[in-house]
C-alpha positions as a printed NumPy array, in Angstrom:
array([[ 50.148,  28.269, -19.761],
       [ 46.572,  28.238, -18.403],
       [ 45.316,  25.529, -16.213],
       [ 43.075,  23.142, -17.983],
       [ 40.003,  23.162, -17.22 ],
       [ 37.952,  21.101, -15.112],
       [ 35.815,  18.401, -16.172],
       [ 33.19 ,  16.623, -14.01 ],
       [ 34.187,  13.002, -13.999],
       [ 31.38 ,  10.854, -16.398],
       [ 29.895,   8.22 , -13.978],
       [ 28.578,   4.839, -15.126],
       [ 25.025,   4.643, -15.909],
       [ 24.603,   2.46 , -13.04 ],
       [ 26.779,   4.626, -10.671],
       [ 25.135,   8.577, -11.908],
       [ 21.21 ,   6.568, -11.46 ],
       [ 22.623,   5.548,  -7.929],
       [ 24.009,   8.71 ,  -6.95 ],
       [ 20.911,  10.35 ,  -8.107],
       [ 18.544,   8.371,  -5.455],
       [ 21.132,   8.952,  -2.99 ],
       [ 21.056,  12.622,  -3.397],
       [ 17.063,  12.594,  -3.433],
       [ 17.135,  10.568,  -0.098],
       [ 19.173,  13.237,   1.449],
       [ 17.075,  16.178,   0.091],
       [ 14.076,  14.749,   1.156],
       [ 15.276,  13.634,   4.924],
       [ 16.364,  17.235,   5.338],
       [ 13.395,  18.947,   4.222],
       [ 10.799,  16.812,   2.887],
       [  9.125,  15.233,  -0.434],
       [  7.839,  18.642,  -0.944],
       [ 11.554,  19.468,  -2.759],
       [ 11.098,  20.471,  -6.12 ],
       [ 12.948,  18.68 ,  -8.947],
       [ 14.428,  22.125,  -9.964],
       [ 15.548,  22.43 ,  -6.355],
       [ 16.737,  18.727,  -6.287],
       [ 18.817,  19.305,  -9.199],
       [ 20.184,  22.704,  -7.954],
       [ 21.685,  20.668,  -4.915],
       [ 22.899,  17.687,  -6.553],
       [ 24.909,  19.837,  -8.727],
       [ 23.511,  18.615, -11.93 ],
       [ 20.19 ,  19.875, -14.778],
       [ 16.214,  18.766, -14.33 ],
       [ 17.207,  17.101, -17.6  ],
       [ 19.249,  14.96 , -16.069],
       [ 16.973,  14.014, -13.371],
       [ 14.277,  13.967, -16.06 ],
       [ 16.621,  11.441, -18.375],
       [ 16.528,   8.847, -15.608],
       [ 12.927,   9.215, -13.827],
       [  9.686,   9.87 , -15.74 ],
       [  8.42 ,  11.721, -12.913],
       [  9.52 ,  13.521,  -9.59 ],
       [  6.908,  10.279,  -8.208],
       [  9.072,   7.883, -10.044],
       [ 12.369,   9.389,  -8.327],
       [ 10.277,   8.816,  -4.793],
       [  9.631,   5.494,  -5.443],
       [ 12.88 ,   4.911,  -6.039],
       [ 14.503,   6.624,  -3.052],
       [ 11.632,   4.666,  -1.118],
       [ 12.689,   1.027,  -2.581],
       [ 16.61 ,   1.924,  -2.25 ],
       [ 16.421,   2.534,   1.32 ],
       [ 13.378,   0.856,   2.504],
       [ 12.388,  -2.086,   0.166],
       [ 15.409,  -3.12 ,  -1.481],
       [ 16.115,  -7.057,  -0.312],
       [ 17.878,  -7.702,   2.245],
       [ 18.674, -11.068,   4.011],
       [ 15.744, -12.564,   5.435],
       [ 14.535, -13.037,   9.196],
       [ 17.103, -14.315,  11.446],
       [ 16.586, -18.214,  11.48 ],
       [ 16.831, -18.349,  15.13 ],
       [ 13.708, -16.83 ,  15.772],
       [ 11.775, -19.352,  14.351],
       [ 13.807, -22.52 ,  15.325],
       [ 13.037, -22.627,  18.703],
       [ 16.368, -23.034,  19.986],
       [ 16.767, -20.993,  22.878],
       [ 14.772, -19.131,  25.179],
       [ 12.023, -17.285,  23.051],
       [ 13.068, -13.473,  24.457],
       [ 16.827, -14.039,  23.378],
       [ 15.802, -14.835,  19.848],
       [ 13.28 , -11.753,  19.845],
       [ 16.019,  -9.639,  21.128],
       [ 18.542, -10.687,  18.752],
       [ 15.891, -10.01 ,  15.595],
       [ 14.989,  -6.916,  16.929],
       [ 18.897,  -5.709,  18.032],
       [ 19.704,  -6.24 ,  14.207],
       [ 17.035,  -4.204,  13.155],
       [ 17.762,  -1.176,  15.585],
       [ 21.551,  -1.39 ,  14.382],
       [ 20.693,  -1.297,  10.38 ],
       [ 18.315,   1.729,  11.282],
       [ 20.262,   4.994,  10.159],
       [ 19.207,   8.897,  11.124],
       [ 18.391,   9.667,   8.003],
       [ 16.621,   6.859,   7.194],
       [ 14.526,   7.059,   9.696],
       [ 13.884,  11.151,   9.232],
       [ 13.351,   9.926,   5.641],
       [ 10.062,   7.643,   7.248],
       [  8.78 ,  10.272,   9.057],
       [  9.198,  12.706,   6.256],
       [  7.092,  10.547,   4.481],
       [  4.582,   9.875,   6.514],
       [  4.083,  13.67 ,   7.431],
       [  3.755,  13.938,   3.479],
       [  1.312,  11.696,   2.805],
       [  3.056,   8.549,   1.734],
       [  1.835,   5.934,   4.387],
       [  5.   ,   3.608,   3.876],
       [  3.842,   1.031,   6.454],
       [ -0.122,   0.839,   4.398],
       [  1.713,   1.071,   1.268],
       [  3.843,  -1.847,   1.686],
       [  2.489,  -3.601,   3.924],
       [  3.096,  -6.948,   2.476],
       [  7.049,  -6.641,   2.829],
       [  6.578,  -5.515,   6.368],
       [  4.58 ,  -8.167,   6.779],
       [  6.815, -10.576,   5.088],
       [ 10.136,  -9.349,   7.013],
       [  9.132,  -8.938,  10.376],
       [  5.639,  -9.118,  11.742],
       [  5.137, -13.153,   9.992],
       [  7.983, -14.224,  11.653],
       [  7.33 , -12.928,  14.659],
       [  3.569, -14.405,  15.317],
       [  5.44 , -17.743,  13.997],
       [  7.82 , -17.397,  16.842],
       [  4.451, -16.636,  18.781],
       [  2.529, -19.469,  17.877],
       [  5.587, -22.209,  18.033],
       [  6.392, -21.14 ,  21.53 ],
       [  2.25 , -21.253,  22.724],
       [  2.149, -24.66 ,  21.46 ],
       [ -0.17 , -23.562,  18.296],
       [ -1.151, -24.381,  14.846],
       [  1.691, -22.721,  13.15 ],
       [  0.926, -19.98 ,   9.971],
       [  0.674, -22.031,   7.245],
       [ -2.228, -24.343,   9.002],
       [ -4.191, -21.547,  10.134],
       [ -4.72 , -17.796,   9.064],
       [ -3.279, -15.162,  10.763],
       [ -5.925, -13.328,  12.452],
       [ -6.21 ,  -9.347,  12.444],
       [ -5.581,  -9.049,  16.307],
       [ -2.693, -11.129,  16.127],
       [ -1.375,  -8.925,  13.621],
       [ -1.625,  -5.77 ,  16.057],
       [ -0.083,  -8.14 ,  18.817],
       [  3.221,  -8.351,  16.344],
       [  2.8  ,  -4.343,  15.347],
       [  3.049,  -3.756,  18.866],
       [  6.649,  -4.86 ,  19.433],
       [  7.522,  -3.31 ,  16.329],
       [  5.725,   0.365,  17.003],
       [  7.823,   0.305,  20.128],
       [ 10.848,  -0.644,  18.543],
       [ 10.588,   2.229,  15.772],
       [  9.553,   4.648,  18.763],
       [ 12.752,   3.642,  20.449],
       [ 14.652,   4.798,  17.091],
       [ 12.845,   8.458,  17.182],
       [ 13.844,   8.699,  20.942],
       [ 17.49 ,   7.766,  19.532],
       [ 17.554,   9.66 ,  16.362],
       [ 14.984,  12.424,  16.694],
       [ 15.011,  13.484,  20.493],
       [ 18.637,  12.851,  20.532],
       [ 17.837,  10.902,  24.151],
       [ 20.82 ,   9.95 ,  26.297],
       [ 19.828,   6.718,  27.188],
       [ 21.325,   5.206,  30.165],
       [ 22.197,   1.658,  29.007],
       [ 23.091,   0.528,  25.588],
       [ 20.861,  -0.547,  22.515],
       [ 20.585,  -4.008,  22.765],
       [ 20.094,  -3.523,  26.716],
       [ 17.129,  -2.109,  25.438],
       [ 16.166,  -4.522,  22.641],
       [ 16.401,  -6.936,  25.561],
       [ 14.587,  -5.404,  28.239],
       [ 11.551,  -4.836,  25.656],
       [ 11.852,  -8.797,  24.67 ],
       [ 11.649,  -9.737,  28.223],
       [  8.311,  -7.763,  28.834],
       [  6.943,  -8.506,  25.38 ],
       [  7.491, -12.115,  25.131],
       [  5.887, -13.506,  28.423],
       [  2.384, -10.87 ,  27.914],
       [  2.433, -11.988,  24.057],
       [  2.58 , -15.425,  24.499],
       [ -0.222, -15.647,  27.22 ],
       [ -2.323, -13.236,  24.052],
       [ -1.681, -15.227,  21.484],
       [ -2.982, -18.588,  23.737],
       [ -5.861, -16.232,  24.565],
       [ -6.941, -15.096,  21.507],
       [ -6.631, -18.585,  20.074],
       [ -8.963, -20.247,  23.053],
       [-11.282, -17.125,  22.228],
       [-11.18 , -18.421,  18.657],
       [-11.728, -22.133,  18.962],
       [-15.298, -21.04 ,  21.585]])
């Protein structure tokens, strides 16, 4: 008797839309948003119908793969960097080590991809990046200077670039990990720590200066 044939399992709604953006993400790490649909399809195994079925648009898949691996919620800040209990570099380290461990390869060829292609994720949402790290981080700032805190007084643009600063290095400490493949010669959160060590005593001098430099 002949072997039945083989039938692709029917996923959930839910489940085939997920699998979808998952497969997208990968495409588009590997070789950028430049990927056709046609060529997206071909890879994923299934028909631009499909594809066309769930997402009005090849722009509506990328928004998708962008909010599934960069914007989706997540818990918030960790509460110890703005509680002030404990030295101010341990509590920047430990918000910062958290970040460098959720960061994957591909998500982070993914960023780069996009940026390369035109899609500016950090000017495009700024206001979750915003939200999720740099905020907390000039609160942190401004309790440990002894200043107004942010809901007294508006965050200036140059504090701002004082918070983007930590977090640039951070992210260029990711592309040395994930991109140049770098050996480095003490763990992770060594690193984390040594950059909260130099950042946190230079920052909150800056932040005390800019604010003197304010009230004149």
């Amino acid at each position: 008797m002949d072997e039945p044939a083989r039938t692709r399992r029917r996923l959930p709604s839910a489940e085939r839309l997920a699998a979808l953006i998952e497969g997208a993400a990968t495409a588009f790490a590997e070789d950028g948003f430049g990927v056709t649909t046609r060529e997206l399809a071909r890879r994923m195994g299934v028909t631009q119908a499909l594809l066309y079925k769930h997402f009005s648009s090849k722009d509506a898949l990328i928004d998708a793969v962008l909010e599934r691996r960069f914007l989706a919620e997540r818990s918030g800040p960790n509460p110890g960097l703005l509680d002030g209990s404990g030295p101010l570099e341990d509590r920047i380290a430990a918000f910062y080590t958290d970040f460098v461990n959720r960061a994957t390869r591909e998500n982070l060829r993914l960023f780069l991809r996009a940026s390369l292609d035109g899609i500016n994720l950090p000017v495009r949402y700024r206001s979750r990046l915003d939200q999720r790290y740099l905020l907390p981080m000039l609160g942190a700032l401004r309790r440990e200077a002894g200043l107004p805190d942010l809901e007294s007084l508006q965050v200036a643009s140059e504090e701002r670039e004082l918070a983007v600063m930590l977090h640039g290095a951070l992210v260029f400490t990711l592309i040395r990990r994930d991109v140049y493949r770098v050996a480095f010669p003490v763990s992770h959160p060594d690193i984390v720590a040594l950059q909260a060590r130099v950042y946190a005593v230079g920052a909150v001098a800056e932040m005390r200066r800019l604010h003197a430099e304010r009230a004149g």
